[in-house]
MARGU-529521 format. One record per residue (C-alpha): residue in one letter; x, y, z. Coordinates in pm, 1 decimal. Layout:
N
<site><aa>A</aa><px>X</px><py>Y</py><pz>Z</pz></site>
...
END
This chain:
158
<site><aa>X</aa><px>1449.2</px><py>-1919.9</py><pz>-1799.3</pz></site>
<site><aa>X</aa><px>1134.5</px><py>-2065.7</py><pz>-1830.3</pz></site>
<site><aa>X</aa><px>812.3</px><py>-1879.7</py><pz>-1937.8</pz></site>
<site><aa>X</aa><px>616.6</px><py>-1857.3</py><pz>-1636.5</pz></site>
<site><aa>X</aa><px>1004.7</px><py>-1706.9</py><pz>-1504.6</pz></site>
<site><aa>X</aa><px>1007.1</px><py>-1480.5</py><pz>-1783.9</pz></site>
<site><aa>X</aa><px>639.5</px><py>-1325.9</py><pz>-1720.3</pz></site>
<site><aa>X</aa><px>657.5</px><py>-1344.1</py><pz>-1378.0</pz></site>
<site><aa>X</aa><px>975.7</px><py>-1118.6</py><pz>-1418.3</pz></site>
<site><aa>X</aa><px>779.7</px><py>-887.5</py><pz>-1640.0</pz></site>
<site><aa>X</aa><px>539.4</px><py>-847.0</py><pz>-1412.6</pz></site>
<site><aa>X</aa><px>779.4</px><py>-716.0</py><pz>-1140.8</pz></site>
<site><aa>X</aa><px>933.2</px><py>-487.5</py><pz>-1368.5</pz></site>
<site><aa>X</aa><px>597.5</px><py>-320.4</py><pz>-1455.1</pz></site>
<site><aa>X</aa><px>418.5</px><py>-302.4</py><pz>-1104.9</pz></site>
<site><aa>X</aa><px>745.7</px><py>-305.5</py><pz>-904.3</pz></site>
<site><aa>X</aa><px>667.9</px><py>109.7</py><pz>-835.3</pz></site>
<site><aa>X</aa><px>307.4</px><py>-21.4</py><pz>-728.2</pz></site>
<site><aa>X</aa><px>450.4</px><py>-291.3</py><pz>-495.8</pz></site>
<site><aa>X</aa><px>670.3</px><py>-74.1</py><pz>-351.6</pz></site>
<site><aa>X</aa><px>413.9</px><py>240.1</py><pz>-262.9</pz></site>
<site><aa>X</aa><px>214.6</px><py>0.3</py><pz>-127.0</pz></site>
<site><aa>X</aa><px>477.1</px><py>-128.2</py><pz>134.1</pz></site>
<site><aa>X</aa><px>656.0</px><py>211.5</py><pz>183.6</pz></site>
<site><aa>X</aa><px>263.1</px><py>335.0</py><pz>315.6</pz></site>
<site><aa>X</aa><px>312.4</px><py>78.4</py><pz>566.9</pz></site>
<site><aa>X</aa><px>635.7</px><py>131.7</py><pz>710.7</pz></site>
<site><aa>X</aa><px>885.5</px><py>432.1</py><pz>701.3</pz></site>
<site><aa>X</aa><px>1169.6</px><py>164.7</py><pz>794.6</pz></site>
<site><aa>X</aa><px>1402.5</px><py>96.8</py><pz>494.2</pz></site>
<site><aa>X</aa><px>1492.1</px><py>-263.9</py><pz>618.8</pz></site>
<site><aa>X</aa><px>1073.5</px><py>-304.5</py><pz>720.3</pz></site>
<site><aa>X</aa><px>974.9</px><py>-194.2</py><pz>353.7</pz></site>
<site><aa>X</aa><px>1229.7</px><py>-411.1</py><pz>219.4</pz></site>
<site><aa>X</aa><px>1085.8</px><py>-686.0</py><pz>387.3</pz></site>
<site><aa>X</aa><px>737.4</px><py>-606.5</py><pz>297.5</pz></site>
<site><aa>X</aa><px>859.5</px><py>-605.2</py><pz>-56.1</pz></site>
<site><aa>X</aa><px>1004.0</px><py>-938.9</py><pz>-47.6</pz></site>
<site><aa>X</aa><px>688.3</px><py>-1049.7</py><pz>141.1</pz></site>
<site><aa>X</aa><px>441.1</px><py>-935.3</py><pz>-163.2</pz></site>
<site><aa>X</aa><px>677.7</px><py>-1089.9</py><pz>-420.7</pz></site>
<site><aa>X</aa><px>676.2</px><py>-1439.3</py><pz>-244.9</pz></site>
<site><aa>X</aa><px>290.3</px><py>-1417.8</py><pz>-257.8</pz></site>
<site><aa>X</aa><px>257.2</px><py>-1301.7</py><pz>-614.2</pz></site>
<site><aa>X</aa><px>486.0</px><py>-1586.9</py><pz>-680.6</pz></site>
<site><aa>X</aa><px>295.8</px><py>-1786.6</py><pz>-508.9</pz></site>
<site><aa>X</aa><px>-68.7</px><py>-1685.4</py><pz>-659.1</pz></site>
<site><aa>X</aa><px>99.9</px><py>-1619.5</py><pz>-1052.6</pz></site>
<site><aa>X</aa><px>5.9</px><py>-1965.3</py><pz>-1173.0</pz></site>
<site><aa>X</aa><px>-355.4</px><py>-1969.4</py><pz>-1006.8</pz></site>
<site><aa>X</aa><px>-422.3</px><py>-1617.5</py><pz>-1171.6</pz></site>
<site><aa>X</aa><px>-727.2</px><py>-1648.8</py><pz>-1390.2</pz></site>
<site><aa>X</aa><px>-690.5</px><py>-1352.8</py><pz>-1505.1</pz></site>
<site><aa>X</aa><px>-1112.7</px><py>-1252.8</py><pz>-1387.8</pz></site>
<site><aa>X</aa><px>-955.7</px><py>-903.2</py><pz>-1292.4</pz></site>
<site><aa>X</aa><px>-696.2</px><py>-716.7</py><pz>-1442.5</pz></site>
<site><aa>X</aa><px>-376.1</px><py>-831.5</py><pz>-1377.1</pz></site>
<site><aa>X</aa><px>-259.8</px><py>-456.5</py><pz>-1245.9</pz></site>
<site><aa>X</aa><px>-540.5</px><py>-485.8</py><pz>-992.7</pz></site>
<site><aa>X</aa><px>-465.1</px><py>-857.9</py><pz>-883.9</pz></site>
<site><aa>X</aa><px>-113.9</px><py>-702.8</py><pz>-784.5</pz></site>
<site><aa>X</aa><px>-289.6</px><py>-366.5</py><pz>-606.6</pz></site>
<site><aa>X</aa><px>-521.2</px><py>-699.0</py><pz>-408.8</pz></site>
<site><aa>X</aa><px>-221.0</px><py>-922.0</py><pz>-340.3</pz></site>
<site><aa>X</aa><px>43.8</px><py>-591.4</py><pz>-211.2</pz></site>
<site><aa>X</aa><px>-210.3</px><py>-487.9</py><pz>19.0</pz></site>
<site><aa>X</aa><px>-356.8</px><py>-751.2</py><pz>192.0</pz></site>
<site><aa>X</aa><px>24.2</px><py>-892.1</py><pz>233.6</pz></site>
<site><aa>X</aa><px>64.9</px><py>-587.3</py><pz>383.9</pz></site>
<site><aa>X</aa><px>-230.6</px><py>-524.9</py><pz>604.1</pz></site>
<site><aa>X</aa><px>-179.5</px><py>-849.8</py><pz>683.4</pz></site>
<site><aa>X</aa><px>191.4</px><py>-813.3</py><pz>817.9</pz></site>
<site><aa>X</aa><px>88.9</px><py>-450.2</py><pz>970.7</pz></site>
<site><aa>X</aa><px>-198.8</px><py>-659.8</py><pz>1194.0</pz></site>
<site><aa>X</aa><px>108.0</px><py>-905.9</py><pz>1279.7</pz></site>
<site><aa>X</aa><px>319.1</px><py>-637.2</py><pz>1411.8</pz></site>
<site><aa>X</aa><px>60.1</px><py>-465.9</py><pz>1601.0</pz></site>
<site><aa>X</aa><px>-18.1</px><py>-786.2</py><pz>1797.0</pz></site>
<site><aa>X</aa><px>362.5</px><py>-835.4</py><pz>1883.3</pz></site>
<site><aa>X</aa><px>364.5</px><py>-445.8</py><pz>2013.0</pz></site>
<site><aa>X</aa><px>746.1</px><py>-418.7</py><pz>1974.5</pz></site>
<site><aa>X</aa><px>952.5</px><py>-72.8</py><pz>2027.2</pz></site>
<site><aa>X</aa><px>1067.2</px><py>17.6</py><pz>1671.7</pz></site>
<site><aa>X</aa><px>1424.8</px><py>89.1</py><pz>1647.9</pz></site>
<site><aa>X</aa><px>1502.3</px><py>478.1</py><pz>1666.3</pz></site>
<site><aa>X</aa><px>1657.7</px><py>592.9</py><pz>1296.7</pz></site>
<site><aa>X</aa><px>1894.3</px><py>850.1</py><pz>1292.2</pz></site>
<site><aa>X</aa><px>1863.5</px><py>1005.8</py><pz>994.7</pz></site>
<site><aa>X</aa><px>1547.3</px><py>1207.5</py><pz>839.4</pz></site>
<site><aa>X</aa><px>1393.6</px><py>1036.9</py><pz>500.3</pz></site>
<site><aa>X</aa><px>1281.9</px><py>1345.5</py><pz>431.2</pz></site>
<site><aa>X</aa><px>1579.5</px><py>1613.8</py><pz>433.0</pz></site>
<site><aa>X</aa><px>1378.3</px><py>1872.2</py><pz>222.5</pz></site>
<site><aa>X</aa><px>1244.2</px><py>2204.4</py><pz>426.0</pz></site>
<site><aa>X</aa><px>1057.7</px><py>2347.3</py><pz>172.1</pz></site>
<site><aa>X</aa><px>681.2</px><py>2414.1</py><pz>205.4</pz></site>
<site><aa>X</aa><px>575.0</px><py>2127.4</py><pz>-39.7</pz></site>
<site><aa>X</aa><px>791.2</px><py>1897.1</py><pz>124.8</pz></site>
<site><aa>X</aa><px>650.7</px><py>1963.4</py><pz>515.0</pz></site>
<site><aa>X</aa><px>301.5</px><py>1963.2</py><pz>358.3</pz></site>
<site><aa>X</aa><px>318.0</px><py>1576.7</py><pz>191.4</pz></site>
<site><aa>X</aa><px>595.1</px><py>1432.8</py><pz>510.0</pz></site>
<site><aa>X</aa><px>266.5</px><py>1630.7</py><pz>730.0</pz></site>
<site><aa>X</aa><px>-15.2</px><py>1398.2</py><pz>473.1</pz></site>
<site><aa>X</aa><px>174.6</px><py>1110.6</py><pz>505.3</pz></site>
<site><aa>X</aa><px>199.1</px><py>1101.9</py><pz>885.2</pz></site>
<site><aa>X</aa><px>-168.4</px><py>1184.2</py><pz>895.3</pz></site>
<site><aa>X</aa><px>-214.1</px><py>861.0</py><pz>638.9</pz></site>
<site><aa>X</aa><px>-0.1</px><py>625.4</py><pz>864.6</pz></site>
<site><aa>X</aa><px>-223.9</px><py>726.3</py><pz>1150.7</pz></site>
<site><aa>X</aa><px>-537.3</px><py>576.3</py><pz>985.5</pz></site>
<site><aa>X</aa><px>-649.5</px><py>190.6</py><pz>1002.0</pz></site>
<site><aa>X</aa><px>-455.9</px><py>-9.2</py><pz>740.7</pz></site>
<site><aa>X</aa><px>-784.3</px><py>-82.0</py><pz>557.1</pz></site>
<site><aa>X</aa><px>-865.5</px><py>298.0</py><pz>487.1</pz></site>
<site><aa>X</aa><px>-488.0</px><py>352.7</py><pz>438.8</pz></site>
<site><aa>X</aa><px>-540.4</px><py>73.2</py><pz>144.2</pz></site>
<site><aa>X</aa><px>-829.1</px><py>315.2</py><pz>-8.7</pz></site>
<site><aa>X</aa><px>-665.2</px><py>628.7</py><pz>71.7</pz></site>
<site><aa>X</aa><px>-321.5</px><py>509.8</py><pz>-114.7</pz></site>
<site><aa>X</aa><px>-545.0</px><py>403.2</py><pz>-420.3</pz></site>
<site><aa>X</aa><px>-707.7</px><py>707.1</py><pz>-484.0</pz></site>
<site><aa>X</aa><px>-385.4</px><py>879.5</py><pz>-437.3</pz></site>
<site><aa>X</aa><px>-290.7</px><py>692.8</py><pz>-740.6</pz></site>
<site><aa>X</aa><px>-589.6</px><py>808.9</py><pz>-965.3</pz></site>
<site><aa>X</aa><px>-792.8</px><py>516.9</py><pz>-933.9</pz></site>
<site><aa>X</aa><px>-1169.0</px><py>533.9</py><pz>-1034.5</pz></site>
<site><aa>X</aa><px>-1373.0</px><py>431.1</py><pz>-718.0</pz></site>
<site><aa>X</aa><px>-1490.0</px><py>102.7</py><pz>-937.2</pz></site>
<site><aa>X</aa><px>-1135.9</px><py>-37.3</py><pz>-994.0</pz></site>
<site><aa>X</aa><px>-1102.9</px><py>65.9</py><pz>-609.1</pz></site>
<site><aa>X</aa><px>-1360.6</px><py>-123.4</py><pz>-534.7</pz></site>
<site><aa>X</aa><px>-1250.9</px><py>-400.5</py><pz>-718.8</pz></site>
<site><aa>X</aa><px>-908.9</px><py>-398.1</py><pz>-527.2</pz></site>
<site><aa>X</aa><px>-1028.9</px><py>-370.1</py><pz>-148.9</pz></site>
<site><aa>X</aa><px>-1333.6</px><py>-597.2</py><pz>-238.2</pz></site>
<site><aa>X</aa><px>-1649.2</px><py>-354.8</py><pz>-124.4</pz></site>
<site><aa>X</aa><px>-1878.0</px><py>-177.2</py><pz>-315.3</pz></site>
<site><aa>X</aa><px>-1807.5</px><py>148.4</py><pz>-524.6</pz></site>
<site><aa>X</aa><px>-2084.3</px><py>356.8</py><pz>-279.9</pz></site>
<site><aa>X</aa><px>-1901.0</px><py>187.2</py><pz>11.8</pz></site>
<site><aa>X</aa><px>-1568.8</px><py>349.2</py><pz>-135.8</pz></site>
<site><aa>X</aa><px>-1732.1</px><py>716.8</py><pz>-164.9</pz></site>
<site><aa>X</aa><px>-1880.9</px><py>692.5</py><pz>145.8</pz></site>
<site><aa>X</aa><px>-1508.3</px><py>527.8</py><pz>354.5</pz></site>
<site><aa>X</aa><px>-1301.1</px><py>822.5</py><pz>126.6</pz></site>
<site><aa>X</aa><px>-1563.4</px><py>1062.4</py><pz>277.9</pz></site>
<site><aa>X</aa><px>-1522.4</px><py>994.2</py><pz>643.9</pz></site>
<site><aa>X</aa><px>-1159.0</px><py>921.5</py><pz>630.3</pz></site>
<site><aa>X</aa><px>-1118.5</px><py>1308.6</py><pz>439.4</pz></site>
<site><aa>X</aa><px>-1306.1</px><py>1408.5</py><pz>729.9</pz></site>
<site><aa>X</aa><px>-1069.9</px><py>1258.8</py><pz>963.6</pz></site>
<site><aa>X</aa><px>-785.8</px><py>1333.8</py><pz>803.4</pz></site>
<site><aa>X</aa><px>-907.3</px><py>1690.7</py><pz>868.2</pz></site>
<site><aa>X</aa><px>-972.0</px><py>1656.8</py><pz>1227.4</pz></site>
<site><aa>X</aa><px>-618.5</px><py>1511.8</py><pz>1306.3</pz></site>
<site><aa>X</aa><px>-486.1</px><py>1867.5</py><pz>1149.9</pz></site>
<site><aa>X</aa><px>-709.8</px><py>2099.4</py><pz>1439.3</pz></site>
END
């Protein structure tokens, strides 16, 4: 395996968690998120050798996942397809905790995919400049989107 192979692999193993948040946000549907996944690892594979390394490399993985997925989500939109029906429930827990984050995560999904992007990131812990970084806006731009989209969030639950 050559070296570019062998980082390339590394790099999967340490943000594969990332890439896959990132995709699962966009779709619920196993096969869909599988797909996504496969989609964001093509383009990382396909950006690796061009990365200059001006950002960190965790954010220039945050930067590629979502815009391959916002990307795809804007494709699938356009095509307006009926989503096959699943017949099973991803989320087979009842307890409180359990309704409360499935009941977030609808919420989430209901937003644009942009302000899912920033939503997902600061779900993750990120300061607003690294956030800022990622989506490509400015860090008051990022306080003032997290503030409306809270507020929305909130008005989907009345």
């Amino acid at each position: 395996m050559e070296k570019s192979e062998r980082e390339f692999t590394e790099l999967v193993r340490a943000h594969k968690a990332t890439i896959y948040s990132v995709c699962y946000l966009f779709s619920k549907e196993p096969q869909e998120v599988d797909d996504l996944f496969q989609e964001v690892l093509i383009n990382l594979w396909q950006g690796f050798e061009h990365f200059e390394g001006r950002s960190e490399l965790r954010t220039w993985v945050w930067r590629v996942s979502l815009n391959t997925c916002i990307t795809a989500d804007r494709k699938k939109r356009r095509r307006k397809s009926d989503p096959l029906e699943v017949s099973f429930n991803l989320y087979t827990d009842k307890d409180q905790e359990s309704k409360q984050i499935r009941q977030l995560y609808e919420r989430i999904q209901g937003l644009q995919p942009f302000d899912r992007a920033i939503v997902l990131l600061w779900l993750e812990g990120m300061p607003y400049e690294e956030i800022a970084s990622i989506v490509g806006i400015t860090v008051k731009n990022v306080s003032v989107r997290l503030y409306r989209i809270k507020e929305q969030l909130k008005q989907t639950n009345k």
